[in-house]
N, CA, C and O atoms as a Maestro MAE file, in Angstrom:
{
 s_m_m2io_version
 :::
 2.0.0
}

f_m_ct {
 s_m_title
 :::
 protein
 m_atom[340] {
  # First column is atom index #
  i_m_mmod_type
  r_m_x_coord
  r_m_y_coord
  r_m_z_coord
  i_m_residue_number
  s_m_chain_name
  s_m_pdb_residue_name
  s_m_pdb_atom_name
  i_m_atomic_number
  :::
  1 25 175.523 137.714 61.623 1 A "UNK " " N  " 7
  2 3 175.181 136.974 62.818 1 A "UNK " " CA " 6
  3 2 174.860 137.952 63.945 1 A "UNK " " C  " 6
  4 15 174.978 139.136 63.627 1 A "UNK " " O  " 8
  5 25 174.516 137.722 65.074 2 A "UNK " " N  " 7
  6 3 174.337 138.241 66.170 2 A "UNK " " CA " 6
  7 2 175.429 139.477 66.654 2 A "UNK " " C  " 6
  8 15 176.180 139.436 65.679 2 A "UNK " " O  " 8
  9 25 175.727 140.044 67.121 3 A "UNK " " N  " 7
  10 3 176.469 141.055 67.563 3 A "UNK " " CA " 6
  11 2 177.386 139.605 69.183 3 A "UNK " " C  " 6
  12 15 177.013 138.577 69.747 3 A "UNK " " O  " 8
  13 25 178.365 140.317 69.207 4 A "UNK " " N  " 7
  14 3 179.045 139.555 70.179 4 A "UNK " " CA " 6
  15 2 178.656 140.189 71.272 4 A "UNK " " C  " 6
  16 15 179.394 139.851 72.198 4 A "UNK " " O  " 8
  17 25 177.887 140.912 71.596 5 A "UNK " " N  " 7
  18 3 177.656 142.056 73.035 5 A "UNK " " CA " 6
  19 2 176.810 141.048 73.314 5 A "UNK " " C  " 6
  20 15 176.920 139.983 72.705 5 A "UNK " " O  " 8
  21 25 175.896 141.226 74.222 6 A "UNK " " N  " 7
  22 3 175.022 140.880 75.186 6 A "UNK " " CA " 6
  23 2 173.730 140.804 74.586 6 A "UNK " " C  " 6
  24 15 172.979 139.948 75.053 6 A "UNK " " O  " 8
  25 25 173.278 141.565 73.585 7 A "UNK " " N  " 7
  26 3 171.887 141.944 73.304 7 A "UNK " " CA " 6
  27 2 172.039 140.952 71.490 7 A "UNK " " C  " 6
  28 15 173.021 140.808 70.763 7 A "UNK " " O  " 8
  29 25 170.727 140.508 71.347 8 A "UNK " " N  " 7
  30 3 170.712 140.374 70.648 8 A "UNK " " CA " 6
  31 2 169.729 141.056 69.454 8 A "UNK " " C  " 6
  32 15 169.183 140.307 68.644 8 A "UNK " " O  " 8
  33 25 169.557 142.353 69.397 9 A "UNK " " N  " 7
  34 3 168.707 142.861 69.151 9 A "UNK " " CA " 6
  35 2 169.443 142.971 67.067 9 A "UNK " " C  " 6
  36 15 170.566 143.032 66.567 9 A "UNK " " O  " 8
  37 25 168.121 142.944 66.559 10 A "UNK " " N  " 7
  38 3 168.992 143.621 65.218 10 A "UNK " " CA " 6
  39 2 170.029 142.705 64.446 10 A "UNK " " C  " 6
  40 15 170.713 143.235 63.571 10 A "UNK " " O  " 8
  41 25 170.178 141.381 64.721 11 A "UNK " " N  " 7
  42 3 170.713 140.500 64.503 11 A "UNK " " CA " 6
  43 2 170.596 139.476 63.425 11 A "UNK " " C  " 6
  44 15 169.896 140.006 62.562 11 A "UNK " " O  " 8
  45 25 170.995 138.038 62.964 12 A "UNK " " N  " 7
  46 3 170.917 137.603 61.861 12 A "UNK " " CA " 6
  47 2 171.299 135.969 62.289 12 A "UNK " " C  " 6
  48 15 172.342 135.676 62.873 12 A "UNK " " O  " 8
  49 25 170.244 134.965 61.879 13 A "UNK " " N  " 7
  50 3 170.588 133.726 62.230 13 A "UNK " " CA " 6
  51 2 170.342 132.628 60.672 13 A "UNK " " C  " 6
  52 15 169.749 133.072 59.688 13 A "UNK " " O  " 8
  53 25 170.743 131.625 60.706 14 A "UNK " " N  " 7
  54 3 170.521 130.642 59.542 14 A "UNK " " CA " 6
  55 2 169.996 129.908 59.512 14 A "UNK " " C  " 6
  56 15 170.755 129.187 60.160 14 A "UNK " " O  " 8
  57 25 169.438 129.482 59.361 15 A "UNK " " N  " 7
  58 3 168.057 128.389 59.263 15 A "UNK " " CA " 6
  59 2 167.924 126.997 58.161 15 A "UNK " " C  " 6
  60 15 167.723 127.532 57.071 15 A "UNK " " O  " 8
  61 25 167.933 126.218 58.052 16 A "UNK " " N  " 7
  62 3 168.329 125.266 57.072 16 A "UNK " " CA " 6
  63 2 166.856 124.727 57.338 16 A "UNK " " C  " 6
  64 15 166.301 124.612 58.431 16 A "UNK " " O  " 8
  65 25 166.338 124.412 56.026 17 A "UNK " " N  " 7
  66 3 165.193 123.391 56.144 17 A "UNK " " CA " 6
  67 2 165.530 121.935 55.478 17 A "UNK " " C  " 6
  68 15 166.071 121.842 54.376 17 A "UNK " " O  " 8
  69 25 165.171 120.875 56.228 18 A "UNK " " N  " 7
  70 3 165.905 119.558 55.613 18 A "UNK " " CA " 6
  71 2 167.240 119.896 54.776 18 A "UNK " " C  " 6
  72 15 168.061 120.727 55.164 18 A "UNK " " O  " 8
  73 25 167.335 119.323 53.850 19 A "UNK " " N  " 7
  74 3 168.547 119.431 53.137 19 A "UNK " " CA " 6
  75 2 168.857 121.105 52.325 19 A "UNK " " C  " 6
  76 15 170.021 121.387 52.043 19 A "UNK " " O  " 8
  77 25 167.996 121.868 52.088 20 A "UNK " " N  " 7
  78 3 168.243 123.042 51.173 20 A "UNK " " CA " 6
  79 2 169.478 123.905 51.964 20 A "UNK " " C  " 6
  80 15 169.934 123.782 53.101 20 A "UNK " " O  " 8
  81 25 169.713 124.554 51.186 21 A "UNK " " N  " 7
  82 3 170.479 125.542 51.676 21 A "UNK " " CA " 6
  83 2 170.234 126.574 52.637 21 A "UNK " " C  " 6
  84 15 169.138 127.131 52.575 21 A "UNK " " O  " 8
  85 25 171.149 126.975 53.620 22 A "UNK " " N  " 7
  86 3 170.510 127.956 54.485 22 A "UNK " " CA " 6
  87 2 170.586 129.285 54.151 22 A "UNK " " C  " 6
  88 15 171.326 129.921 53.401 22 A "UNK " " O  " 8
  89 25 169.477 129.629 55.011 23 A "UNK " " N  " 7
  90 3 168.972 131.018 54.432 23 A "UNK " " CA " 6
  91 2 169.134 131.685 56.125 23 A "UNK " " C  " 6
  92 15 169.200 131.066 57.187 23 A "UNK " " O  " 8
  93 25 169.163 133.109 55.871 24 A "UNK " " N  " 7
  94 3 169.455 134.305 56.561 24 A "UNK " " CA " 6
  95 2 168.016 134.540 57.243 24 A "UNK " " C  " 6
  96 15 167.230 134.571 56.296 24 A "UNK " " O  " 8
  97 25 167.402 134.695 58.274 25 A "UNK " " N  " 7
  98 3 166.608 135.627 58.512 25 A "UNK " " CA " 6
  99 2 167.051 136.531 59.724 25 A "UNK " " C  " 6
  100 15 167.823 136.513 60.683 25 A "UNK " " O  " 8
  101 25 166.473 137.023 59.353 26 A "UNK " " N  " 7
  102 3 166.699 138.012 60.537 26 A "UNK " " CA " 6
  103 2 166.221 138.344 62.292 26 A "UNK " " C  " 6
  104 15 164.991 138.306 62.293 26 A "UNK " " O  " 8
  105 25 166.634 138.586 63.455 27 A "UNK " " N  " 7
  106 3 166.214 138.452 64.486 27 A "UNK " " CA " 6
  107 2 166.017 139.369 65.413 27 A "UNK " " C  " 6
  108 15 166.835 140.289 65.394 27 A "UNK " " O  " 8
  109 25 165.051 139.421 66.358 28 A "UNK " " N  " 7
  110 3 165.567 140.764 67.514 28 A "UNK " " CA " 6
  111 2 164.861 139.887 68.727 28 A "UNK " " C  " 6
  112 15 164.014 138.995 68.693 28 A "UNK " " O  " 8
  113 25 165.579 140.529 69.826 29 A "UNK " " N  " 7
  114 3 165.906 140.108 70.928 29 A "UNK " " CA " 6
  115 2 164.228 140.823 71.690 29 A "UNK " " C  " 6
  116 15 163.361 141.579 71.254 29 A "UNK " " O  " 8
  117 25 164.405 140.193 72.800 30 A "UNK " " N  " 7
  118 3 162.871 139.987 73.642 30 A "UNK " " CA " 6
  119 2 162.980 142.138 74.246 30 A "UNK " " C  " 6
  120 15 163.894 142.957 74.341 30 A "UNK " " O  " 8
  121 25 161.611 142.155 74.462 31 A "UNK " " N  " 7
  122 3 161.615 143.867 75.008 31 A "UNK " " CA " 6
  123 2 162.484 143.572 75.987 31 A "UNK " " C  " 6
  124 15 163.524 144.176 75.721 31 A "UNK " " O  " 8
  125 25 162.653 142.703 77.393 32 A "UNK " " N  " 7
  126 3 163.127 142.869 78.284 32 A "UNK " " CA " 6
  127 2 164.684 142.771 78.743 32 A "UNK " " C  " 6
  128 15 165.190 142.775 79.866 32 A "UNK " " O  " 8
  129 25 165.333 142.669 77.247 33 A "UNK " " N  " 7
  130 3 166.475 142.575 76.906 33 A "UNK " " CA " 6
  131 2 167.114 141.281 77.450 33 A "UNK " " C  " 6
  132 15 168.255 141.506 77.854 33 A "UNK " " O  " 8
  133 25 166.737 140.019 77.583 34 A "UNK " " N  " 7
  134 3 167.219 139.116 77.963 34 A "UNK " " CA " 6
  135 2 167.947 138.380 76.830 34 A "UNK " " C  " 6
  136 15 168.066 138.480 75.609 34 A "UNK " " O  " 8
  137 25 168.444 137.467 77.984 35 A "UNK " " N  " 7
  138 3 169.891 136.582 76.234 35 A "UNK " " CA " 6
  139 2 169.458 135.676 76.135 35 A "UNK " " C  " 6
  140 15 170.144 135.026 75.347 35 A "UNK " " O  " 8
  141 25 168.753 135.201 76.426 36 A "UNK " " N  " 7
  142 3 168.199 133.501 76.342 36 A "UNK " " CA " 6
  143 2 166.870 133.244 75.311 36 A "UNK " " C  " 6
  144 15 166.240 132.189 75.244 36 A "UNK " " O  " 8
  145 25 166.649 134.267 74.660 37 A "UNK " " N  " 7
  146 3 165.440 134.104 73.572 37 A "UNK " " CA " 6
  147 2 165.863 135.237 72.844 37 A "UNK " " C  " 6
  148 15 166.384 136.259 73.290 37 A "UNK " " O  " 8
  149 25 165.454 134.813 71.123 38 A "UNK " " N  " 7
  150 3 165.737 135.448 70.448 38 A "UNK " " CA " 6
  151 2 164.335 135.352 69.408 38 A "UNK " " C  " 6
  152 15 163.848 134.222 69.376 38 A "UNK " " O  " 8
  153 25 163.685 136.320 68.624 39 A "UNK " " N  " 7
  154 3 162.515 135.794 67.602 39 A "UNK " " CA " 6
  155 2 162.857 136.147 66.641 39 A "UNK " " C  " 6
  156 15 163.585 137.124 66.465 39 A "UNK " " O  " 8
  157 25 162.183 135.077 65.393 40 A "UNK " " N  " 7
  158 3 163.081 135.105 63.807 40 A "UNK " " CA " 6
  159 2 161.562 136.135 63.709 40 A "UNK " " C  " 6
  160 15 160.415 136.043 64.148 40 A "UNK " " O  " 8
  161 25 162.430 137.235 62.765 41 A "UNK " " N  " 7
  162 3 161.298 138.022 62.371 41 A "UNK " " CA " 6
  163 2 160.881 137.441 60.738 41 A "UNK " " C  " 6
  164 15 161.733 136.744 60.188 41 A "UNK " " O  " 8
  165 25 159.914 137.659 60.176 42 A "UNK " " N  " 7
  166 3 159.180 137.357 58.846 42 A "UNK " " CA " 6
  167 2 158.820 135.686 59.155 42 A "UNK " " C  " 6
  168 15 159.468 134.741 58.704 42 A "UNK " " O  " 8
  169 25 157.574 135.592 60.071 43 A "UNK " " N  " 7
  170 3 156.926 133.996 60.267 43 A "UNK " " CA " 6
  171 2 156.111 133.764 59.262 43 A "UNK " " C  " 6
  172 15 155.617 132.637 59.287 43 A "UNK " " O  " 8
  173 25 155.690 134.677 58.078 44 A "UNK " " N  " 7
  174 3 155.042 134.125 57.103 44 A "UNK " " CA " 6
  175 2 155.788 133.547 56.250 44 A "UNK " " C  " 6
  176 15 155.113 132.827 55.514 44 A "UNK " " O  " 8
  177 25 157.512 133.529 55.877 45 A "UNK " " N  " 7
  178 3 158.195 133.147 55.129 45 A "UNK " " CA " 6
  179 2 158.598 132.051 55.963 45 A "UNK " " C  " 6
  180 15 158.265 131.033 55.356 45 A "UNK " " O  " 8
  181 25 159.244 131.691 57.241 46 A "UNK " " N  " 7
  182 3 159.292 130.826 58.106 46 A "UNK " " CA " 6
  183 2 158.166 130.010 58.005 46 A "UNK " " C  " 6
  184 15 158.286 128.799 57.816 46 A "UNK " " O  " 8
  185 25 157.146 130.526 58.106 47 A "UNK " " N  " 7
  186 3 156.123 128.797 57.987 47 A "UNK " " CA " 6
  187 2 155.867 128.216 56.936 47 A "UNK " " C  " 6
  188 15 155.574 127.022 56.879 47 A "UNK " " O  " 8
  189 25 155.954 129.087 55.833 48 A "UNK " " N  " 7
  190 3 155.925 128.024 53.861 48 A "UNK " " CA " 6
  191 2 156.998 127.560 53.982 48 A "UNK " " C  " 6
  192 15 157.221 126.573 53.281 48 A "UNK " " O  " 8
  193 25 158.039 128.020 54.839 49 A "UNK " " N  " 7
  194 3 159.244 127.039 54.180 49 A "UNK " " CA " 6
  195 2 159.076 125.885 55.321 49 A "UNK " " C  " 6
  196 15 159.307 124.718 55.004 49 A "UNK " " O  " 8
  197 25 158.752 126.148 56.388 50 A "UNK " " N  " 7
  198 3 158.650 124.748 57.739 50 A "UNK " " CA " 6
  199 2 157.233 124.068 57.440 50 A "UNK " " C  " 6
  200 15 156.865 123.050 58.026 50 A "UNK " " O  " 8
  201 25 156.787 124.458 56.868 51 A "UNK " " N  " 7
  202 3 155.457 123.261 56.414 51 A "UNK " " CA " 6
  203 2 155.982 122.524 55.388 51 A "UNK " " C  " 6
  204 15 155.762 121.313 55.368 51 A "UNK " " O  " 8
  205 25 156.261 122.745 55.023 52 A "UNK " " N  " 7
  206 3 157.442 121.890 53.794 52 A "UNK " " CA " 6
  207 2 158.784 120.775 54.183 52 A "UNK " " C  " 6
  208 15 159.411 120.002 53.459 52 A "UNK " " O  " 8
  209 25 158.857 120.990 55.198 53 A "UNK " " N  " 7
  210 3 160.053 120.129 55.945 53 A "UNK " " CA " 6
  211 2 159.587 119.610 56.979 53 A "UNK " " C  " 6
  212 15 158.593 119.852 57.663 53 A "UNK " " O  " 8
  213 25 160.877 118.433 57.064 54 A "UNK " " N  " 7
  214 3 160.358 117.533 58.531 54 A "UNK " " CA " 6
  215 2 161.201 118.302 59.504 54 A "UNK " " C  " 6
  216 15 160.781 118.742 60.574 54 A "UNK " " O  " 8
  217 25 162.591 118.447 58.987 55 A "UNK " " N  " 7
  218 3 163.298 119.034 59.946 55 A "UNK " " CA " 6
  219 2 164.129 120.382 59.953 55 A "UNK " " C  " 6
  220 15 164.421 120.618 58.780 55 A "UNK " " O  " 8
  221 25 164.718 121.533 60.934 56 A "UNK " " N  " 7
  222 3 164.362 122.933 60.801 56 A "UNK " " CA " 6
  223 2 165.779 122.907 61.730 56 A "UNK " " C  " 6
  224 15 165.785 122.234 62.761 56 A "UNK " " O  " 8
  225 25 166.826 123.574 61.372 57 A "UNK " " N  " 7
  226 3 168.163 123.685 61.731 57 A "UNK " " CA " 6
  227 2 168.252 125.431 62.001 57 A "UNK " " C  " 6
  228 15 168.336 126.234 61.072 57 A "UNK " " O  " 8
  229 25 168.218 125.767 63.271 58 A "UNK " " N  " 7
  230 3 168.789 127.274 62.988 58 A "UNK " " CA " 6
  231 2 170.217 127.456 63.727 58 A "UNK " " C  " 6
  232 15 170.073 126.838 64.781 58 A "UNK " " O  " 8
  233 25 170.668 127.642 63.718 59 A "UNK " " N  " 7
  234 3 171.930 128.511 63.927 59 A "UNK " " CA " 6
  235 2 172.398 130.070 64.477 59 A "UNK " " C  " 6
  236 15 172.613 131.015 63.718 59 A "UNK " " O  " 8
  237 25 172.484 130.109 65.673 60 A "UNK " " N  " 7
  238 3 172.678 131.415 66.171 60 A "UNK " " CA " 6
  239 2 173.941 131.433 67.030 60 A "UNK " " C  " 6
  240 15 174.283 130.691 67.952 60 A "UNK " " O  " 8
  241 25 174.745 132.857 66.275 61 A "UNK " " N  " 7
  242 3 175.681 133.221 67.605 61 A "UNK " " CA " 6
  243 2 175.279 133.221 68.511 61 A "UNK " " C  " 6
  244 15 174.086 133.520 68.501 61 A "UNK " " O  " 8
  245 25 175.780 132.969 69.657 62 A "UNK " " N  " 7
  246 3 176.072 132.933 71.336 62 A "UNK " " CA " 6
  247 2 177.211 133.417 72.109 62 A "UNK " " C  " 6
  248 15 178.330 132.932 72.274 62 A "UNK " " O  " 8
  249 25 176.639 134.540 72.566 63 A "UNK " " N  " 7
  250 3 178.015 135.191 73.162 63 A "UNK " " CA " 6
  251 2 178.450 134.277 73.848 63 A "UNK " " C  " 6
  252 15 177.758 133.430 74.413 63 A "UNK " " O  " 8
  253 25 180.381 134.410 73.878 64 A "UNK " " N  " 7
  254 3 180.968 133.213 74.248 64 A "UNK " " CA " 6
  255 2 180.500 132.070 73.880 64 A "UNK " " C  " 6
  256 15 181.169 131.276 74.542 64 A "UNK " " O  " 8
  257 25 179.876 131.556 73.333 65 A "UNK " " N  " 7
  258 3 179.643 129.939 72.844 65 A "UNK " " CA " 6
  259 2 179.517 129.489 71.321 65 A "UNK " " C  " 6
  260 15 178.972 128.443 70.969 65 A "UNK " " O  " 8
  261 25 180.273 130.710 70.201 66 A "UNK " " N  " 7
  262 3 179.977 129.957 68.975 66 A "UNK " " CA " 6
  263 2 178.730 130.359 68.736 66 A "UNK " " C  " 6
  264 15 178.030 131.152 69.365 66 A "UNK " " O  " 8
  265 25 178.482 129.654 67.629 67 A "UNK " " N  " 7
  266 3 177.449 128.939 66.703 67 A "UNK " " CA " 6
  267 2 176.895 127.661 66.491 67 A "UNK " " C  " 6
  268 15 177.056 126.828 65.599 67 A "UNK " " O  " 8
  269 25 175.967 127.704 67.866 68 A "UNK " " N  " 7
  270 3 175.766 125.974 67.769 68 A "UNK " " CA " 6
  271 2 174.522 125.787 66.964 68 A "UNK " " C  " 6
  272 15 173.750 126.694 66.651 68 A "UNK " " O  " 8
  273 25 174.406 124.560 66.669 69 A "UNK " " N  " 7
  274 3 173.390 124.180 65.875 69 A "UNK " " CA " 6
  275 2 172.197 123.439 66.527 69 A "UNK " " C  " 6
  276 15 172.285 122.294 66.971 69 A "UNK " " O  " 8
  277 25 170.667 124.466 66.551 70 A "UNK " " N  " 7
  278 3 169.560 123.971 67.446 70 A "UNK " " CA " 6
  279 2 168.935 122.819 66.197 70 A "UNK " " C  " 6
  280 15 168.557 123.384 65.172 70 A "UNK " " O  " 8
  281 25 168.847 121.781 66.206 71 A "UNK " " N  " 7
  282 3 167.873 120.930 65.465 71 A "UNK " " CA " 6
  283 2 166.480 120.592 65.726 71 A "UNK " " C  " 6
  284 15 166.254 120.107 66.834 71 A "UNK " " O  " 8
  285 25 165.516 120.748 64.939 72 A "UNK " " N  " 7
  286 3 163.971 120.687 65.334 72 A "UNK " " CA " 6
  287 2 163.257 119.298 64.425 72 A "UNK " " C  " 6
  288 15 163.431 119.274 63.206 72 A "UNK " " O  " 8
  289 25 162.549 118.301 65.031 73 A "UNK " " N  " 7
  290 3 161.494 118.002 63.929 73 A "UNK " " CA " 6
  291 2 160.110 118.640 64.112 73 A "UNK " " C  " 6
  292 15 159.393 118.854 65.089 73 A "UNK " " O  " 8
  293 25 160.021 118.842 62.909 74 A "UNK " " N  " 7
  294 3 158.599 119.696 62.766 74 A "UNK " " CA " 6
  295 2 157.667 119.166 62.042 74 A "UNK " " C  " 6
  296 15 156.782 119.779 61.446 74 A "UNK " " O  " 8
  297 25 157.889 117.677 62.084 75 A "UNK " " N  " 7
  298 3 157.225 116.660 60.899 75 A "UNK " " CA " 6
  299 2 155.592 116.942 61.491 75 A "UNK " " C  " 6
  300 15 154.626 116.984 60.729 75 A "UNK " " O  " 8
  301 25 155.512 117.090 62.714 76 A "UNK " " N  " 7
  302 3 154.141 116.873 63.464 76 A "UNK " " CA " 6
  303 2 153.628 118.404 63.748 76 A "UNK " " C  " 6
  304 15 152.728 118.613 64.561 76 A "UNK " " O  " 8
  305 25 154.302 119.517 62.977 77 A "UNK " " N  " 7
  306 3 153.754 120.783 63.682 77 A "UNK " " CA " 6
  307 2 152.420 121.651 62.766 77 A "UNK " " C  " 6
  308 15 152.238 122.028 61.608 77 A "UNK " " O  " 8
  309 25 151.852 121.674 63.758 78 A "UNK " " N  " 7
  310 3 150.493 122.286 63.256 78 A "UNK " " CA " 6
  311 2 150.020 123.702 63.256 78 A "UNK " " C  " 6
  312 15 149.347 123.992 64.245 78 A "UNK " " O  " 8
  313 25 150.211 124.651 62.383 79 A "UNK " " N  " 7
  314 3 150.187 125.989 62.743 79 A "UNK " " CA " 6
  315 2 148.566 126.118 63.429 79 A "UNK " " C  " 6
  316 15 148.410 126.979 64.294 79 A "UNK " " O  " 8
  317 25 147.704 125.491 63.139 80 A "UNK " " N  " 7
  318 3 146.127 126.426 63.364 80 A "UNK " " CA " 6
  319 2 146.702 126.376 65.455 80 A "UNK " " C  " 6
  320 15 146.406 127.345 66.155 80 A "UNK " " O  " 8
  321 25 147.262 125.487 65.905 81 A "UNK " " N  " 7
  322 3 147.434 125.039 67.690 81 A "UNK " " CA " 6
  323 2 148.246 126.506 68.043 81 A "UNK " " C  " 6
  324 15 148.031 126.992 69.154 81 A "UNK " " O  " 8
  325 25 149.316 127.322 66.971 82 A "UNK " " N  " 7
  326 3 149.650 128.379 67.340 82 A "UNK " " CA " 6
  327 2 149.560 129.626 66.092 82 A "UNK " " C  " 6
  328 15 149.593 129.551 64.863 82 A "UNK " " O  " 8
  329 25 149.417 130.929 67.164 83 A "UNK " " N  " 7
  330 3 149.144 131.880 66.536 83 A "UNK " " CA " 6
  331 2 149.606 132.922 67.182 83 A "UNK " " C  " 6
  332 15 149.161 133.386 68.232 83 A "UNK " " O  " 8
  333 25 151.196 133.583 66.077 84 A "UNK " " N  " 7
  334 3 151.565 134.761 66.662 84 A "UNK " " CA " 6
  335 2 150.869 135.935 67.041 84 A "UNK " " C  " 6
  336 15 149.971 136.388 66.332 84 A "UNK " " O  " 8
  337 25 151.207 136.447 68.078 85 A "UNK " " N  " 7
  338 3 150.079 137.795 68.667 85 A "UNK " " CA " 6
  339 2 151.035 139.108 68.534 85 A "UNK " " C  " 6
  340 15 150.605 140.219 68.847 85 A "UNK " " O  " 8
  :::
 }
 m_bond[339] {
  # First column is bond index #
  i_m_from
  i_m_to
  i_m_order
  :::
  1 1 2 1
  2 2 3 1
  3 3 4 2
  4 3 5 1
  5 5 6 1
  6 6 7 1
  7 7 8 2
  8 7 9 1
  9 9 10 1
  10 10 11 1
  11 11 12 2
  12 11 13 1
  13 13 14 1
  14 14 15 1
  15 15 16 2
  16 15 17 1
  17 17 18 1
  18 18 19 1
  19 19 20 2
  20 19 21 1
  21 21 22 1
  22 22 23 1
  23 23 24 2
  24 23 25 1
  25 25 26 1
  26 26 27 1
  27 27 28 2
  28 27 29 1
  29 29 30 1
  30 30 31 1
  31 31 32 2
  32 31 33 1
  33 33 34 1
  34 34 35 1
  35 35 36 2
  36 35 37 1
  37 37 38 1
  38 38 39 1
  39 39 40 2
  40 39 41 1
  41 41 42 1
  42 42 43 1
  43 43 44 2
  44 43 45 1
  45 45 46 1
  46 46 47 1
  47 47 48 2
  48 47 49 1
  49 49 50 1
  50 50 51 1
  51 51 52 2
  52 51 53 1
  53 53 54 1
  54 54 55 1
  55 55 56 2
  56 55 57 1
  57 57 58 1
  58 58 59 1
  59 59 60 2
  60 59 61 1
  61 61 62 1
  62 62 63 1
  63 63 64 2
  64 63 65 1
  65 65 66 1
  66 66 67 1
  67 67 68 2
  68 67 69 1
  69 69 70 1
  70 70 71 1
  71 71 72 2
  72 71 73 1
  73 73 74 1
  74 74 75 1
  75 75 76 2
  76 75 77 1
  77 77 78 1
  78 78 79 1
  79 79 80 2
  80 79 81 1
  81 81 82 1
  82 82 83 1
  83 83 84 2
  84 83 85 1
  85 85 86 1
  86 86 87 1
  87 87 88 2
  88 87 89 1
  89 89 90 1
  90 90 91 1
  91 91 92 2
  92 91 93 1
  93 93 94 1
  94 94 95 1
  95 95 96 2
  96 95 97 1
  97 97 98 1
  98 98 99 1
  99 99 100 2
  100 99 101 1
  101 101 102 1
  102 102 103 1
  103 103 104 2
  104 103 105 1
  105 105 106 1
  106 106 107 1
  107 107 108 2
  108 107 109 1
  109 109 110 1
  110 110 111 1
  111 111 112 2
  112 111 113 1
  113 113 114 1
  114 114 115 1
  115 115 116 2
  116 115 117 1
  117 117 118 1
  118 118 119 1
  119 119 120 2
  120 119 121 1
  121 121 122 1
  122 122 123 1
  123 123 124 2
  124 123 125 1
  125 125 126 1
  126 126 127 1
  127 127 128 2
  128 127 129 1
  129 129 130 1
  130 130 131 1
  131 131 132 2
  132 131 133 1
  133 133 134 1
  134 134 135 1
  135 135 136 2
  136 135 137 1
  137 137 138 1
  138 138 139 1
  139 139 140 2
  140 139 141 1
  141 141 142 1
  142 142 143 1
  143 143 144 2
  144 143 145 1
  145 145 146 1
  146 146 147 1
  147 147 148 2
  148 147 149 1
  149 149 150 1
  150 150 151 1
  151 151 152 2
  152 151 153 1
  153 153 154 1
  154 154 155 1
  155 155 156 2
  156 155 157 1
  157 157 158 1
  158 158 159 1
  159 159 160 2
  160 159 161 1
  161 161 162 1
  162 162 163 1
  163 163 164 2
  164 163 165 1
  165 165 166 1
  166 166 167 1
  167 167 168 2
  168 167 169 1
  169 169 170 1
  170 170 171 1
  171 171 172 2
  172 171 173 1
  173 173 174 1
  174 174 175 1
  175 175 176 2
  176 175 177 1
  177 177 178 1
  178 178 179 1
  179 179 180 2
  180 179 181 1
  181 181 182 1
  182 182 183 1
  183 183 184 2
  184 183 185 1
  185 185 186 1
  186 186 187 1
  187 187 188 2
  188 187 189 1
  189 189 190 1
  190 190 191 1
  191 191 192 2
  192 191 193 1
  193 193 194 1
  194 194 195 1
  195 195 196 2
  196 195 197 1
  197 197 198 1
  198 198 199 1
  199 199 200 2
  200 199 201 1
  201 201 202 1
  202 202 203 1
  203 203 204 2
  204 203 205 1
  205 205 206 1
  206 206 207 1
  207 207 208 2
  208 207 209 1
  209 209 210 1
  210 210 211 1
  211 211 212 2
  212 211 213 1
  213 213 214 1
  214 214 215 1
  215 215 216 2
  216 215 217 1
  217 217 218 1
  218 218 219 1
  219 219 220 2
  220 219 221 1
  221 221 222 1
  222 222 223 1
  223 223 224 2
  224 223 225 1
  225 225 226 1
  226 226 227 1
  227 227 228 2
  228 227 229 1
  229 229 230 1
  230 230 231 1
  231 231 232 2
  232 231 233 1
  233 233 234 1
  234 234 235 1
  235 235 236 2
  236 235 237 1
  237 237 238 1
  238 238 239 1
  239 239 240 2
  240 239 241 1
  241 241 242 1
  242 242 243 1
  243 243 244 2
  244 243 245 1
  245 245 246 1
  246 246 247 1
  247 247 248 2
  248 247 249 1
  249 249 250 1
  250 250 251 1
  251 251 252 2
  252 251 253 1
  253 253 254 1
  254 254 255 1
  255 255 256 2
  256 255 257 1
  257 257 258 1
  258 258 259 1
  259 259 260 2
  260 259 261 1
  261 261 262 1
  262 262 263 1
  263 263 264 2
  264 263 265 1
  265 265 266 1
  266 266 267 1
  267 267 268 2
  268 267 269 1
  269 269 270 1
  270 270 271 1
  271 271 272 2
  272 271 273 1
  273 273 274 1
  274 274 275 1
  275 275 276 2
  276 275 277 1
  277 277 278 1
  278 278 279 1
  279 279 280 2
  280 279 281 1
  281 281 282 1
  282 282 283 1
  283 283 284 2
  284 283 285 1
  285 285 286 1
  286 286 287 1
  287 287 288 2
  288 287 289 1
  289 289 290 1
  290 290 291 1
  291 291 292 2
  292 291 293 1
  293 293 294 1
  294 294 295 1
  295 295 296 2
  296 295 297 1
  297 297 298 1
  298 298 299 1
  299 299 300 2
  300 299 301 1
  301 301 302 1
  302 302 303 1
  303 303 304 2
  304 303 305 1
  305 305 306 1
  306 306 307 1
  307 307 308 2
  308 307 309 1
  309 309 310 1
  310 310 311 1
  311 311 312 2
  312 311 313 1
  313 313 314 1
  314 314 315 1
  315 315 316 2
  316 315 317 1
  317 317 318 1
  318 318 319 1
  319 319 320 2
  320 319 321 1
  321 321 322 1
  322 322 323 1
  323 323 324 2
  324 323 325 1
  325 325 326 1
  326 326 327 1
  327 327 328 2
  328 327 329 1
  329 329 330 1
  330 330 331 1
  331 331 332 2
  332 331 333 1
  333 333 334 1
  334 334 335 1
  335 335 336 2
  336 335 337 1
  337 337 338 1
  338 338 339 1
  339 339 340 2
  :::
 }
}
């Protein structure tokens, strides 16, 4: 999981697609070192598995706050509208 410090750089979150089991990917924290965004690295494995599901569960430590659980539907998401740069 995440490091309990401040940064989330180098880190590790879980991801559940609909019902399967969750899986690990991995994360690093924004250049400007802020705590409030984190990006799952490997989006080519992230989008075969979220085109495939309606709904997208990740899971990230939070300093001081646990491991809460973000829930997404992604029944309506269209990759061509975004494109990582």
């Amino acid at each position: 999981m995440c490091p309990a410090a401040v940064s989330y750089e180098d880190c590790a979150v879980l991801v559940r697609f609909d019902e399967q089991d969750a899986q690990t990917y991995s994360a690093s924290g924004p250049s400007d070192n802020s705590t409030d965004v984190i990006f799952l690295n490997d989006y080519s494995r992230f989008l075969r598995n979220m085109q495939q599901a309606q709904t997208v569960r990740i899971s990230a430590e939070i300093y001081q706050e646990g491991s809460p659980v973000f829930e997404f539907d992604v029944r309506d998401f269209d990759p061509t509208k975004y494109q990582p740069q």
